[in-house]
C-alpha positions in Angstrom: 2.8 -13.9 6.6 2.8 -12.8 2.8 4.4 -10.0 0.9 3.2 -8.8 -1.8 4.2 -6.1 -4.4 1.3 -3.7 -5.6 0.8 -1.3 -8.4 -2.5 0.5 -8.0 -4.3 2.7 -10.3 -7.2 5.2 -10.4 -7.2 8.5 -8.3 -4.0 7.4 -6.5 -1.3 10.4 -7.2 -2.3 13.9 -5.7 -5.2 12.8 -2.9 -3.4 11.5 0.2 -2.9 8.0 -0.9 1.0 7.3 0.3 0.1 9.4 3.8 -2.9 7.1 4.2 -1.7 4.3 3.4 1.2 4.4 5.7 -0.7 5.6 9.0 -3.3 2.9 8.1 -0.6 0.2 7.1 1.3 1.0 10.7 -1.7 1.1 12.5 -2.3 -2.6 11.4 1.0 -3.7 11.9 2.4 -4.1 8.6 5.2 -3.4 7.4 6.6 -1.9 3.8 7.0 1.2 1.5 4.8 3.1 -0.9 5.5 5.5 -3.6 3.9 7.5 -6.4 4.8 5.9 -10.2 5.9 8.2 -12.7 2.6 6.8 -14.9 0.2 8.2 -12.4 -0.3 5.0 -10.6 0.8 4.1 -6.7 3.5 1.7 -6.0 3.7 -0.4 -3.2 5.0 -3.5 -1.0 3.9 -4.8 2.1 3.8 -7.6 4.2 0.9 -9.1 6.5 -1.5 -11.1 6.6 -3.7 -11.6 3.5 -6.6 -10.4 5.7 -4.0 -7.1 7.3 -3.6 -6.6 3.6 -6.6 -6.4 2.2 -7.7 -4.0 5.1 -5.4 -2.2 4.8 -6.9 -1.2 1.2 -10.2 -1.2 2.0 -9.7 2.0 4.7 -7.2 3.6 2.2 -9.7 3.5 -0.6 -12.3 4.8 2.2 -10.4 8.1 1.6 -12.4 11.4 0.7 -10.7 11.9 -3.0 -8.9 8.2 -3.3 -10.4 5.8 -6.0 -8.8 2.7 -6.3 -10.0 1.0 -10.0 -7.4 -1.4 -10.2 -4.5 -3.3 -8.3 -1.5 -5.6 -10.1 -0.6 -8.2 -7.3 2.5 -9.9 -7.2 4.0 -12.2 -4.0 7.2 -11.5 -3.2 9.8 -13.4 -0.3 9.2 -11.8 3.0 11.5 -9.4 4.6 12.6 -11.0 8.1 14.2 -7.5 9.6 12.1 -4.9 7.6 10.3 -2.9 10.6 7.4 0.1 9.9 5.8 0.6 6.6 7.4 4.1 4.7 6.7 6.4 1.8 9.7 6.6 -0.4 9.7 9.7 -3.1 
């Protein structure tokens, strides 16, 4: 189990990214939060596996009008109680 904080950028901000990435992120099991950056890029945390992870990203960048171009990666300590994965405004 990792966690791992994520600033993404491309067509992130105005296309559906935080929705999709929290029904796909629950729908794996992970848990976290995701919000829109005031630079036009997509924050995020969330904690998995490695492989839950990077699945999760490759169906959210499956998205009609999402274009992921690049992703910052940073581990982070794991949450023991945090349960569901949320958009935060």
């Amino acid at each position: 189990m990792i966690r791992q904080h994520m600033k993404i950028f491309g067509r992130v901000q105005g296309v559906g990214f935080r929705y999709r990435a929290s029904y796909v992120a629950n729908g794996l099991g992970l848990t976290g939060w995701v919000r829109n950056d005031w630079d036009g890029s997509v924050e995020l945390e969330v904690q998995g596996t490695i492989e839950q992870i990077n699945r999760m990203l490759s169906l959210v960048n499956q998205g009609t009008y999402i274009m992921i171009e690049d992703i910052k990666r940073k581990e982070l300590p794991c949450m023991e109680h945090e349960s569901g994965f949320h958009v935060r405004s």
